[in-house]
PDB file with one MODEL, atoms N, CA, C and O in Angstrom:
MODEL        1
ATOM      1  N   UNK A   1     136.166 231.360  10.540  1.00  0.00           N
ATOM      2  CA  UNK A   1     135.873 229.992  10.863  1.00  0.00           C
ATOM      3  C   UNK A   1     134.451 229.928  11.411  1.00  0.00           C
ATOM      4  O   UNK A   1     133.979 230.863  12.057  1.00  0.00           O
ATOM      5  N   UNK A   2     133.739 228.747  11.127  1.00  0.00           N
ATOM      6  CA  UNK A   2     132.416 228.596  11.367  1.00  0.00           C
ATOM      7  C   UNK A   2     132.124 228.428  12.742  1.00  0.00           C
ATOM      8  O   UNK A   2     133.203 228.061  13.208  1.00  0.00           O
ATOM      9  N   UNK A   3     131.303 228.479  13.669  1.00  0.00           N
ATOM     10  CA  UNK A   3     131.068 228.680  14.776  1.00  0.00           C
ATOM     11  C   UNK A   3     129.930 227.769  15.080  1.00  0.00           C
ATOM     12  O   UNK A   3     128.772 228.024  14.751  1.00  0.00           O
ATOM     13  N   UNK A   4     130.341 226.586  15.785  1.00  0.00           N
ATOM     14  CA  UNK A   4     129.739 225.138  16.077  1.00  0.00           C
ATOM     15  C   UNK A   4     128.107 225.478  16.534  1.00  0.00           C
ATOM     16  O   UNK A   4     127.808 226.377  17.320  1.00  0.00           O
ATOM     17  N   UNK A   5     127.279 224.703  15.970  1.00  0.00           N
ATOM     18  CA  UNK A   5     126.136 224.753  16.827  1.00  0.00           C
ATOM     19  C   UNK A   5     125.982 224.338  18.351  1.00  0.00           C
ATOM     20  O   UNK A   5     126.417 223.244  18.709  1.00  0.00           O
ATOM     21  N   UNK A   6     125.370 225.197  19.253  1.00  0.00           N
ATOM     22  CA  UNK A   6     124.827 224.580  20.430  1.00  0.00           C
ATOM     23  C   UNK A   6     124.213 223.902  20.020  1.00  0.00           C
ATOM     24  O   UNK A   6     123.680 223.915  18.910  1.00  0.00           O
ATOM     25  N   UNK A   7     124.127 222.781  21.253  1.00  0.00           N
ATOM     26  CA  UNK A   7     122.607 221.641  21.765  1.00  0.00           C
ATOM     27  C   UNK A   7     121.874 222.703  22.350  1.00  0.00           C
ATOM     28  O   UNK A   7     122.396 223.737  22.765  1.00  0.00           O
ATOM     29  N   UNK A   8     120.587 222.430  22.383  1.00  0.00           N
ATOM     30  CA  UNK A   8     119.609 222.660  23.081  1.00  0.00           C
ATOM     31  C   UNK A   8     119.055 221.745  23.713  1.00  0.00           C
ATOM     32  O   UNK A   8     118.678 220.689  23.207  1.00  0.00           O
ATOM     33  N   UNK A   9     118.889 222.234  25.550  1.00  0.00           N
ATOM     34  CA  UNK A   9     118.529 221.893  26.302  1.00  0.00           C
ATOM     35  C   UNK A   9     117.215 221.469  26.683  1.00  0.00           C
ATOM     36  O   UNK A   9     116.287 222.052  26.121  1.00  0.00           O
ATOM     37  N   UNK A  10     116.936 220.572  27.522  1.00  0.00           N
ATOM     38  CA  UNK A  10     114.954 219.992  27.532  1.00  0.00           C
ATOM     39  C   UNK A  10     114.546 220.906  28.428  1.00  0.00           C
ATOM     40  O   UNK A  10     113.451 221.444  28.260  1.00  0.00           O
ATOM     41  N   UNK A  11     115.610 221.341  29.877  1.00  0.00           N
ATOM     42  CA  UNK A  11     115.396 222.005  30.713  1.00  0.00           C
ATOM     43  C   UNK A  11     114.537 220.617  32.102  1.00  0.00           C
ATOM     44  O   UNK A  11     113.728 220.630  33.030  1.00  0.00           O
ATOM     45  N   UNK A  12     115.412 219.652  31.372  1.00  0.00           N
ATOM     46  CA  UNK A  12     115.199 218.966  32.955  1.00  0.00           C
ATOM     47  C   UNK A  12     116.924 218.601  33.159  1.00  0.00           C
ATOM     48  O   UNK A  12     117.650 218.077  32.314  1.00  0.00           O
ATOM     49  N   UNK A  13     117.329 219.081  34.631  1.00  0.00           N
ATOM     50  CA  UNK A  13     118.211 219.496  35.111  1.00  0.00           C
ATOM     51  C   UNK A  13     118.583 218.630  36.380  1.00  0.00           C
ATOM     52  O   UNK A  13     117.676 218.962  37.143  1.00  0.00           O
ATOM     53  N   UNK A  14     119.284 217.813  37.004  1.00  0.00           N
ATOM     54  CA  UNK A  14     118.433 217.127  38.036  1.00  0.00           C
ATOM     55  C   UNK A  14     118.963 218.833  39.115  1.00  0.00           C
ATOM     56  O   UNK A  14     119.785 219.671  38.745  1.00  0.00           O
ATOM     57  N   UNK A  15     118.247 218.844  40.277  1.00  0.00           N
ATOM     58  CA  UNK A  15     118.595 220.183  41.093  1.00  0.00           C
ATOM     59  C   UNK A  15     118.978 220.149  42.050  1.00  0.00           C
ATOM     60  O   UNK A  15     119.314 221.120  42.727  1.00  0.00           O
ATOM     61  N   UNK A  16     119.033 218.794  42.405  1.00  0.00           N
ATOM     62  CA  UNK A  16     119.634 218.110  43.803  1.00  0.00           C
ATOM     63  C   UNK A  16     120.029 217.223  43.718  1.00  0.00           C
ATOM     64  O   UNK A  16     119.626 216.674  42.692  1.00  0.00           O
ATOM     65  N   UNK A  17     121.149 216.246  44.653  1.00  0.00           N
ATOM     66  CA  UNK A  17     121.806 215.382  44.487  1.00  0.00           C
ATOM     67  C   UNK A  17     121.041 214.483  45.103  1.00  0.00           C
ATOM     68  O   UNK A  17     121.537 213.366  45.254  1.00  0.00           O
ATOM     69  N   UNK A  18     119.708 214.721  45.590  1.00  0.00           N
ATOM     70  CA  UNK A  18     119.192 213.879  45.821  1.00  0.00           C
ATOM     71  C   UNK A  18     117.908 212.578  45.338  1.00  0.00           C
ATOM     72  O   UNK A  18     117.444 211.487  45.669  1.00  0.00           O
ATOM     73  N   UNK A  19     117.806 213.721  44.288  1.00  0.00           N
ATOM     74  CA  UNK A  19     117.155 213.287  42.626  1.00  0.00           C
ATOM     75  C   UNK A  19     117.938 211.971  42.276  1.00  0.00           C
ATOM     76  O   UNK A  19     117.477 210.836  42.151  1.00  0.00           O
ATOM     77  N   UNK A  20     119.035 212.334  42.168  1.00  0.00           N
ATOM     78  CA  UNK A  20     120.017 210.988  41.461  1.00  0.00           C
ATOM     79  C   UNK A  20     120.449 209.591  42.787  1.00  0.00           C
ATOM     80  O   UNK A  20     121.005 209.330  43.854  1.00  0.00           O
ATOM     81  N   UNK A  21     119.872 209.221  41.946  1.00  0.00           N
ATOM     82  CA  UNK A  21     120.215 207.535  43.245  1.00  0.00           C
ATOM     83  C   UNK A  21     121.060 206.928  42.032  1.00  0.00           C
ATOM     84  O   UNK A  21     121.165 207.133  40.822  1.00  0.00           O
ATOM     85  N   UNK A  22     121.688 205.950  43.132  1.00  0.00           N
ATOM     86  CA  UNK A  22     123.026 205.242  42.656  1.00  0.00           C
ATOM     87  C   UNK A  22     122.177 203.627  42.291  1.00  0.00           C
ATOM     88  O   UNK A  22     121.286 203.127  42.977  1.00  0.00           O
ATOM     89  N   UNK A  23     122.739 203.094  41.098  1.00  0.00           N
ATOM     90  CA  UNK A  23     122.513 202.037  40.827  1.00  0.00           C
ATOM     91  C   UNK A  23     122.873 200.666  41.914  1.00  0.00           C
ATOM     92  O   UNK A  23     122.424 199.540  41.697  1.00  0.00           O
ATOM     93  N   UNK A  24     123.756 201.005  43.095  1.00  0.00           N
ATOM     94  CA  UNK A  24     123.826 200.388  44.033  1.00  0.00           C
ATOM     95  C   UNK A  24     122.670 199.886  45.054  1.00  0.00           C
ATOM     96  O   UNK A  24     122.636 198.853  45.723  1.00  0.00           O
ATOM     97  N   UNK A  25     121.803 200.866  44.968  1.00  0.00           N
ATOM     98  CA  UNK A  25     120.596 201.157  45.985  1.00  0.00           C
ATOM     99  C   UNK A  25     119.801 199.640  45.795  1.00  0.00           C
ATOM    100  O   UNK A  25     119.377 198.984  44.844  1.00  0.00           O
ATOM    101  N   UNK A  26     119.849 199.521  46.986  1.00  0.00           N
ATOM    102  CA  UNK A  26     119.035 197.758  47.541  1.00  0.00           C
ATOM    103  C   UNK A  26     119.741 196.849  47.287  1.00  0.00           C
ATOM    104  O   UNK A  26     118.968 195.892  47.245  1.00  0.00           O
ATOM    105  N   UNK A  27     120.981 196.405  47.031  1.00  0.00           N
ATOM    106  CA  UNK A  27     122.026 195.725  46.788  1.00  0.00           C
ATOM    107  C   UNK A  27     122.696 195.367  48.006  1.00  0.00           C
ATOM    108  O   UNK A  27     123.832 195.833  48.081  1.00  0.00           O
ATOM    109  N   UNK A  28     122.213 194.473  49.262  1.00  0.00           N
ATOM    110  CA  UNK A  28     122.750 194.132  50.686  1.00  0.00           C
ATOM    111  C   UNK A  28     124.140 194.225  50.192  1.00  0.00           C
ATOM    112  O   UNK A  28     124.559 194.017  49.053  1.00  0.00           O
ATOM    113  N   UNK A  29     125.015 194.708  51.663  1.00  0.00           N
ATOM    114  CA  UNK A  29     126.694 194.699  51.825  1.00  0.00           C
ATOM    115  C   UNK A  29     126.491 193.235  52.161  1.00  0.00           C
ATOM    116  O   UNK A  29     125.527 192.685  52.693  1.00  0.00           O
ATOM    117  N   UNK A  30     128.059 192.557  51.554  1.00  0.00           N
ATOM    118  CA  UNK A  30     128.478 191.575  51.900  1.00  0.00           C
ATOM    119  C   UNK A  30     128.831 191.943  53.322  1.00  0.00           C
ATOM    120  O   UNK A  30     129.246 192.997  53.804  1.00  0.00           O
ATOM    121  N   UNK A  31     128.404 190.174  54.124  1.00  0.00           N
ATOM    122  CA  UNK A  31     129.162 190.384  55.607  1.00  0.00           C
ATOM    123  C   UNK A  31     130.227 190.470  56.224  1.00  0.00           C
ATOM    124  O   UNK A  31     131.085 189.856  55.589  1.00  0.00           O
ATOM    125  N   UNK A  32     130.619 190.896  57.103  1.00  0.00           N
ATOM    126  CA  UNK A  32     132.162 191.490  57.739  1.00  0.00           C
ATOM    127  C   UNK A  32     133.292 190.408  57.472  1.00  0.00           C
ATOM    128  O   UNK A  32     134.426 190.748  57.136  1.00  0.00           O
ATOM    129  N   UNK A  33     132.904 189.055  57.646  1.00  0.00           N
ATOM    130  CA  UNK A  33     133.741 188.169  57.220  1.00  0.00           C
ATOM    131  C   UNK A  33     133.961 187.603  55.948  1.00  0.00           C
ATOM    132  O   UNK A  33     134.927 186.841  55.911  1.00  0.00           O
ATOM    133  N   UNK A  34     133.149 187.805  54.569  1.00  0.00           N
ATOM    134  CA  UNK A  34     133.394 187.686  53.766  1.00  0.00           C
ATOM    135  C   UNK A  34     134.824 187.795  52.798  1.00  0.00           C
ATOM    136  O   UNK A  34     135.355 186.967  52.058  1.00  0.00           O
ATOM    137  N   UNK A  35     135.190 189.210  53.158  1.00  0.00           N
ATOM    138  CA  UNK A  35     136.659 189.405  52.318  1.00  0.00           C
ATOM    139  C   UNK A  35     137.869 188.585  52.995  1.00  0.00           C
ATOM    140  O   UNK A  35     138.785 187.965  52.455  1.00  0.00           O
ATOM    141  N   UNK A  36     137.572 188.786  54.340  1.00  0.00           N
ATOM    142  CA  UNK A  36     138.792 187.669  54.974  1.00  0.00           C
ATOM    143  C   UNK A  36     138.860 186.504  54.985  1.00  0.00           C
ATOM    144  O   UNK A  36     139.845 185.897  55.405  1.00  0.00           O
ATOM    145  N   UNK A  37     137.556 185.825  54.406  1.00  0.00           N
ATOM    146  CA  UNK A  37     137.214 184.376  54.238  1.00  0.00           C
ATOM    147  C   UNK A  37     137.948 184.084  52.451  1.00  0.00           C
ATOM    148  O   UNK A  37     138.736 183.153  52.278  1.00  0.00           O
ATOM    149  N   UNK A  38     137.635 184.792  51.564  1.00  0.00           N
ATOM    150  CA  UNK A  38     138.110 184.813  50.519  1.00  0.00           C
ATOM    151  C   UNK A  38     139.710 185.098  50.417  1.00  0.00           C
ATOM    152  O   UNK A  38     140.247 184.273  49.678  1.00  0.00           O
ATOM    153  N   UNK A  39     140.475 185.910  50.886  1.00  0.00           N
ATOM    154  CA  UNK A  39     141.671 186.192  51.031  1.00  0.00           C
ATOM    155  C   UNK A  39     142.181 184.970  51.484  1.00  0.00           C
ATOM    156  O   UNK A  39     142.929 184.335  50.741  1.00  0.00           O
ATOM    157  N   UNK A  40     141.925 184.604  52.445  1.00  0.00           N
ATOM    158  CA  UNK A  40     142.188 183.497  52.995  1.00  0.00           C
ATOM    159  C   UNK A  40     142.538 182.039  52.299  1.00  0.00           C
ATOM    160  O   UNK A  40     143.540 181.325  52.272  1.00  0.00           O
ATOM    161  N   UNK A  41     141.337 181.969  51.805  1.00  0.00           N
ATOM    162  CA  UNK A  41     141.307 180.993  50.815  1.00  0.00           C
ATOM    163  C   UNK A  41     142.213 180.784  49.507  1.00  0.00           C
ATOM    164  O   UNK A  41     142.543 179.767  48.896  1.00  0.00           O
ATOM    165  N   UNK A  42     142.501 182.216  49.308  1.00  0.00           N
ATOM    166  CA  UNK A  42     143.057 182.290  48.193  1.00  0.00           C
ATOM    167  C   UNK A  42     144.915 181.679  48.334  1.00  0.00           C
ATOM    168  O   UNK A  42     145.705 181.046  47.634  1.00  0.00           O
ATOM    169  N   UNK A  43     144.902 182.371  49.734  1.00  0.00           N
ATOM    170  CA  UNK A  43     146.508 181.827  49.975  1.00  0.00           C
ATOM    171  C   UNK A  43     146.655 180.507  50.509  1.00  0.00           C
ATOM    172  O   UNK A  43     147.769 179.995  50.617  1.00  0.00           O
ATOM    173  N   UNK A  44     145.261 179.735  50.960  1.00  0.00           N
ATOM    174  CA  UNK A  44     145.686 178.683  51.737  1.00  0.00           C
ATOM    175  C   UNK A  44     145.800 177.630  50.175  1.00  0.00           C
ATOM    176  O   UNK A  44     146.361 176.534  50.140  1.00  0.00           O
ATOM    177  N   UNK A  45     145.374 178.053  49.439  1.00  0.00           N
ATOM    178  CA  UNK A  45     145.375 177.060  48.544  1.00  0.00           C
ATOM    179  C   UNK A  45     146.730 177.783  47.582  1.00  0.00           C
ATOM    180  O   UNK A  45     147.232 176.846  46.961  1.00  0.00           O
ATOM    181  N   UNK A  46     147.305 178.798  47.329  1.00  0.00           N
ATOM    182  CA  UNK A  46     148.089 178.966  46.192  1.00  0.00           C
ATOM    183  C   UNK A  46     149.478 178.139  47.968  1.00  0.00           C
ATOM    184  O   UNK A  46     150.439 177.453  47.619  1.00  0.00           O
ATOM    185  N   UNK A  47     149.309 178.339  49.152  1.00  0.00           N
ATOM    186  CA  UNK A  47     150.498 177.811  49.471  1.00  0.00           C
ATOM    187  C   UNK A  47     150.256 176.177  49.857  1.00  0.00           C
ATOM    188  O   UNK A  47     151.048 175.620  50.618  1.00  0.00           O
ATOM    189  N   UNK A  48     148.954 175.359  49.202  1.00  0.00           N
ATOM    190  CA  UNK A  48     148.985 173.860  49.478  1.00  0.00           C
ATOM    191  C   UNK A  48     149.763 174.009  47.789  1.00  0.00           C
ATOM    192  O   UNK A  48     150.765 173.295  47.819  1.00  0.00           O
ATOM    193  N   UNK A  49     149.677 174.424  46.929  1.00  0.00           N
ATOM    194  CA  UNK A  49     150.688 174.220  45.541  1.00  0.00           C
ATOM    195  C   UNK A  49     151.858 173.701  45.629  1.00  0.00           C
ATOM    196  O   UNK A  49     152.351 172.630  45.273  1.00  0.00           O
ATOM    197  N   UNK A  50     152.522 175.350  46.575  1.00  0.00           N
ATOM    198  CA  UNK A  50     153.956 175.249  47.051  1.00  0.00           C
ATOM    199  C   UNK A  50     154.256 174.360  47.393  1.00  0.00           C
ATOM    200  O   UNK A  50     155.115 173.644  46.879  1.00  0.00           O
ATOM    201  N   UNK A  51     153.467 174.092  48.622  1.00  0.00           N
ATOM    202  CA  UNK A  51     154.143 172.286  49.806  1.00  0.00           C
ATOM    203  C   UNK A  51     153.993 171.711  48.698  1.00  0.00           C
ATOM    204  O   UNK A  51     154.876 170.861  48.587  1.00  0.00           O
ATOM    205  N   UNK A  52     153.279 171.735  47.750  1.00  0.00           N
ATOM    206  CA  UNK A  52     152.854 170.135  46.620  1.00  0.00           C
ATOM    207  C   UNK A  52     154.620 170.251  46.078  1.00  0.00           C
ATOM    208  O   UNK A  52     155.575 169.483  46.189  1.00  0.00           O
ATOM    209  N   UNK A  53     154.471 171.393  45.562  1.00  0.00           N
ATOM    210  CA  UNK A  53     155.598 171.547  44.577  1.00  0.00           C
ATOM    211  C   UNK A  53     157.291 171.310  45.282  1.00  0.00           C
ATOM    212  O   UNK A  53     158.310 170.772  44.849  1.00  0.00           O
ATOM    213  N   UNK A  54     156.867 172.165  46.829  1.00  0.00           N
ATOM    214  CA  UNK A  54     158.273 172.018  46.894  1.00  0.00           C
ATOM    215  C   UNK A  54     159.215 170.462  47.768  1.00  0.00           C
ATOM    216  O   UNK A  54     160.371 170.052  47.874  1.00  0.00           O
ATOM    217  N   UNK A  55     157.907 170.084  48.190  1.00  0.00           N
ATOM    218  CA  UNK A  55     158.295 168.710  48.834  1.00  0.00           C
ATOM    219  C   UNK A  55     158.067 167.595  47.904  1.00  0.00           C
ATOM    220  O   UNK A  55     157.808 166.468  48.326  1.00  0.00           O
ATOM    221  N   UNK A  56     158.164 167.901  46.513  1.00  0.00           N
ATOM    222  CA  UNK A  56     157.832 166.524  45.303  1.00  0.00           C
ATOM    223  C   UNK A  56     156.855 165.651  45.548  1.00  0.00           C
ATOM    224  O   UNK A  56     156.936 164.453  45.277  1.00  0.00           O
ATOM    225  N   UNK A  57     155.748 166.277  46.144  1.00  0.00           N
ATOM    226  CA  UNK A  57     154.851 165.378  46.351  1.00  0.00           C
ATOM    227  C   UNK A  57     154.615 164.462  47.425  1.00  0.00           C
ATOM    228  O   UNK A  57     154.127 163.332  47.442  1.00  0.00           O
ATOM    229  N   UNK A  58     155.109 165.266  48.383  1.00  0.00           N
ATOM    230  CA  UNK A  58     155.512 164.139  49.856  1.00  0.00           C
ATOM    231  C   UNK A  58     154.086 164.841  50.603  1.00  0.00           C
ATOM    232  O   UNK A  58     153.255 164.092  51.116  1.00  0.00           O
ATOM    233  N   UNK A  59     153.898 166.371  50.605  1.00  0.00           N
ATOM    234  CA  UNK A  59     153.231 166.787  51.338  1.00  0.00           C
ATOM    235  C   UNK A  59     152.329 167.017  50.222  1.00  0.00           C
ATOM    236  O   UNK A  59     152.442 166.496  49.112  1.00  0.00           O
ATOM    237  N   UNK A  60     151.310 167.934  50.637  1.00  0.00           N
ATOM    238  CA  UNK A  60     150.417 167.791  51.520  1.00  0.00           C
ATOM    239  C   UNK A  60     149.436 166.141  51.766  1.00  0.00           C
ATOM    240  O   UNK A  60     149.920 165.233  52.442  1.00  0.00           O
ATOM    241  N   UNK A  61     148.887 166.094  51.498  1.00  0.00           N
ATOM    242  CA  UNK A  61     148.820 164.532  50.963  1.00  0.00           C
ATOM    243  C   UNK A  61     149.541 163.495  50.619  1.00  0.00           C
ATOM    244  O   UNK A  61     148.959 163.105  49.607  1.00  0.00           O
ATOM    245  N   UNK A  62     150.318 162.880  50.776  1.00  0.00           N
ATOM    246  CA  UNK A  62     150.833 161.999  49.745  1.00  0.00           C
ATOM    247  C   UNK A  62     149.881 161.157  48.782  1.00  0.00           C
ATOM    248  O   UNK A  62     150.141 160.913  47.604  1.00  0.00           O
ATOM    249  N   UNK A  63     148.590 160.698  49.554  1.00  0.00           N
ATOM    250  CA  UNK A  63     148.156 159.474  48.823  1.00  0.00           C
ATOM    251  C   UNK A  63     147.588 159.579  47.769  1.00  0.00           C
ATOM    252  O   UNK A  63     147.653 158.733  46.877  1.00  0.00           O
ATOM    253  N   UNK A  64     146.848 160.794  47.705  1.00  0.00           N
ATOM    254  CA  UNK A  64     146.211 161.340  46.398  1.00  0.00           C
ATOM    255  C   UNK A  64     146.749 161.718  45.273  1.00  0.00           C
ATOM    256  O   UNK A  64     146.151 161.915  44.215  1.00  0.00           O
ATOM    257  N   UNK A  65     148.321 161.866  45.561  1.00  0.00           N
ATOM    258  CA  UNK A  65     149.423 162.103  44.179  1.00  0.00           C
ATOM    259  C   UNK A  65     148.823 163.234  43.376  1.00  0.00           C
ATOM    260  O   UNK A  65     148.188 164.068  44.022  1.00  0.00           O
ATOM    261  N   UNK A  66     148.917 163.384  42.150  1.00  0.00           N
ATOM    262  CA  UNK A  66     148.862 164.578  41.320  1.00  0.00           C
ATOM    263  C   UNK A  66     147.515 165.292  41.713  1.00  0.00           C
ATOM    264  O   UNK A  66     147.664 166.513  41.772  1.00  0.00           O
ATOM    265  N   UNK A  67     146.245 164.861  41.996  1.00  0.00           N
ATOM    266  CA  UNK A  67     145.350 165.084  42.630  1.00  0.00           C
ATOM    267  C   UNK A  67     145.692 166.279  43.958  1.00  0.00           C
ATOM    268  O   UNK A  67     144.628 166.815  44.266  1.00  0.00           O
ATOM    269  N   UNK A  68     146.299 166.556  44.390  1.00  0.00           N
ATOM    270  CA  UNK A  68     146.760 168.157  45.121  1.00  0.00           C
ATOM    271  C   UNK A  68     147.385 168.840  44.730  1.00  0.00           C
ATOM    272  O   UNK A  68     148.171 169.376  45.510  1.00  0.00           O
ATOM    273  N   UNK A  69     147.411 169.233  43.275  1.00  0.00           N
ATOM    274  CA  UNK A  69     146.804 169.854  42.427  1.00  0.00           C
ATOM    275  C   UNK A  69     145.522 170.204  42.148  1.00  0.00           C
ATOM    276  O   UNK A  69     145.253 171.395  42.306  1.00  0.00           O
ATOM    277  N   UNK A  70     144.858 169.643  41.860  1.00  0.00           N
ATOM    278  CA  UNK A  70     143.075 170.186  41.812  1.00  0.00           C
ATOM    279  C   UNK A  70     142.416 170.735  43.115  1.00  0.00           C
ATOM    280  O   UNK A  70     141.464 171.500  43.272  1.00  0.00           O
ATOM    281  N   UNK A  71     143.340 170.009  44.114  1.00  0.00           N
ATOM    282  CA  UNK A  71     142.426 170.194  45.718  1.00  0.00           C
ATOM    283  C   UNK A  71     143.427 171.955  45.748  1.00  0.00           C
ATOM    284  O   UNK A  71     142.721 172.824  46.260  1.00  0.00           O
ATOM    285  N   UNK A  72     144.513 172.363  45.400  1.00  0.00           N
ATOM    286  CA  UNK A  72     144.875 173.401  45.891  1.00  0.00           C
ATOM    287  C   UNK A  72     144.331 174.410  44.936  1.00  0.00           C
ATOM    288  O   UNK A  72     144.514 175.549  45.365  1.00  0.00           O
ATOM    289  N   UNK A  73     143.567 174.359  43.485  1.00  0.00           N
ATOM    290  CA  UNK A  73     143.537 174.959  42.498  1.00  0.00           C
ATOM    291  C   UNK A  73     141.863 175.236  42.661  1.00  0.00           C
ATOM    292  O   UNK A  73     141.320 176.262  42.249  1.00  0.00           O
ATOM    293  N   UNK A  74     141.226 174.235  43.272  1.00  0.00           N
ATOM    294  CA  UNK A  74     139.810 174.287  43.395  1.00  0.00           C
ATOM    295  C   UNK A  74     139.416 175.102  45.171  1.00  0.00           C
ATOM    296  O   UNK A  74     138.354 175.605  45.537  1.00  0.00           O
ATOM    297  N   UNK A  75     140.709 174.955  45.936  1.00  0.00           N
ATOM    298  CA  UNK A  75     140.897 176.268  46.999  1.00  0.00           C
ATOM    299  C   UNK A  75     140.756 177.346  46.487  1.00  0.00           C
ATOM    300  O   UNK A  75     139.697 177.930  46.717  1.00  0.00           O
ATOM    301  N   UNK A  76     141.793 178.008  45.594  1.00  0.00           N
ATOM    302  CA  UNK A  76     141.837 178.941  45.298  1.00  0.00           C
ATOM    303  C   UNK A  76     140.605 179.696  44.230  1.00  0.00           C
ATOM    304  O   UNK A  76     140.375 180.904  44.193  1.00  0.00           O
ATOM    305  N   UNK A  77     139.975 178.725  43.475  1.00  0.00           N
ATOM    306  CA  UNK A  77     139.058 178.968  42.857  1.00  0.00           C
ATOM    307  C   UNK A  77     137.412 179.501  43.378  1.00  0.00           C
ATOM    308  O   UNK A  77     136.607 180.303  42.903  1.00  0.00           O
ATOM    309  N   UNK A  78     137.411 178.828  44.287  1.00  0.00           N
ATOM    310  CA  UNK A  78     136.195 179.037  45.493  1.00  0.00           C
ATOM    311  C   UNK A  78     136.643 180.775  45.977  1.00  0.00           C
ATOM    312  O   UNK A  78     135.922 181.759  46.144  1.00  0.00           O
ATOM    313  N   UNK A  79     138.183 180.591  46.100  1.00  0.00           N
ATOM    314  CA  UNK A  79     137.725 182.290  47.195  1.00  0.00           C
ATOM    315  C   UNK A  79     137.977 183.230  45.719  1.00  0.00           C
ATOM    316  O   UNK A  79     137.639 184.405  45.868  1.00  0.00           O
ATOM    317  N   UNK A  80     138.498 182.898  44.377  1.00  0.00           N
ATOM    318  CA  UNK A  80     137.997 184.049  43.929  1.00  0.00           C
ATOM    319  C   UNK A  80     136.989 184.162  43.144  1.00  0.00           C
ATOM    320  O   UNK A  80     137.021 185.042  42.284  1.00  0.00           O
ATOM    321  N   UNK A  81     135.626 183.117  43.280  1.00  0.00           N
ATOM    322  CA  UNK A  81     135.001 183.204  42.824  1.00  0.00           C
ATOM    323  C   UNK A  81     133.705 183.932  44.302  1.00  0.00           C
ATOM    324  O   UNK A  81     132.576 184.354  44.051  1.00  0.00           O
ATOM    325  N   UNK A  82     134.219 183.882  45.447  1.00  0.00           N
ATOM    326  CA  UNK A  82     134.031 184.946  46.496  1.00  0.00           C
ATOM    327  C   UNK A  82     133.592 186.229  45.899  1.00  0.00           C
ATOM    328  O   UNK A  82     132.508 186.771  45.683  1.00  0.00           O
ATOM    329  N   UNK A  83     135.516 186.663  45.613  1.00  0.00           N
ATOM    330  CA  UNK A  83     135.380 187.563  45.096  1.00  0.00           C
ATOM    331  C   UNK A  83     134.394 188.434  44.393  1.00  0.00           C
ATOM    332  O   UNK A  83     134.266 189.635  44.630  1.00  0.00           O
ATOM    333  N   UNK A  84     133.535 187.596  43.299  1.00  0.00           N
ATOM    334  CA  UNK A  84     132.587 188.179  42.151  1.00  0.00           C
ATOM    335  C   UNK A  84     131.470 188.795  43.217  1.00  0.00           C
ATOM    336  O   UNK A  84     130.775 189.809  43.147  1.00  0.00           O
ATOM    337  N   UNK A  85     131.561 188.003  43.997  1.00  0.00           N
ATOM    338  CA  UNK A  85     130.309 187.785  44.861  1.00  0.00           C
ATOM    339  C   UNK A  85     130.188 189.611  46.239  1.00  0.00           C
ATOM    340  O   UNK A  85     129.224 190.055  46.862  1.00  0.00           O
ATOM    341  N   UNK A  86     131.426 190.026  46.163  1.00  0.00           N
ATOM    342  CA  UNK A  86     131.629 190.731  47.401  1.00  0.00           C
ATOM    343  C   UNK A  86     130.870 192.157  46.749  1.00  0.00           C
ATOM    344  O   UNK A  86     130.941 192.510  45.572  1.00  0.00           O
ATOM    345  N   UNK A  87     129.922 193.059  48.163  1.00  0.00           N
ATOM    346  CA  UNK A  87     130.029 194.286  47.635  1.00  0.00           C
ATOM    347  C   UNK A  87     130.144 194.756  48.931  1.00  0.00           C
ATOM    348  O   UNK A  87     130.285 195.961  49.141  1.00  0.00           O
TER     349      UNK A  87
ENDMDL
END
C-alpha cells in the first residue's frame, strides 16, 4: 500500500502561548448587572402572558385588551435581545 505524502512545514511555529491572542482582546465585559437585568426581563414578561392568559384578560391591564400581548412579548424581546449584546 502506498504511503501518503507529508505536508511540509514553513517552520513558523507559534513558541509561546503568548504569540497567540484571542480574538476577544479589546472587546469591554458587559457590566455586573447586565445578565440579571436580561433574565429578569425575560420572565417578567413571559409571566405578564400567563396573568394575560390565565385571568382571560382581566389582568394585567384590562383596558388595553389584546394589546398585553405585545407589551408582554416586546418585554421579553428587549431582554433577549440583551442577550446578543452580553460578553
Amino acid at each position: 500500500m502506498a504511503e501518503s505524502k507529508k505536508r511540509k512545514k514553513d517552520g513558523k511555529e507559534a513558541s509561546d502561548d503568548t504569540e497567540i491572542t484571542s480574538w476577544t482582546d479589546g472587546i469591554p465585559l458587559s457590566p455586573r448587572w447586565w445578565a440579571p437585568l436580561f433574565i429578569t426581563l425575560m420572565v417578567v414578561g413571559l409571566v405578564w402572558l400567563m396573568v394575560y392568559y390565565i385571568t382571560s384578560g382581566t389582568y394585567p391591564i384590562p383596558a388595553i385588551g389584546l394589546w398585553n400581548l405585545v407589551v408582554g412579548l416586546v418585554i421579553m424581546l428587549v431582554g433577549f435581545l440583551m442577550t446578543l449584546r452580553w460578553r
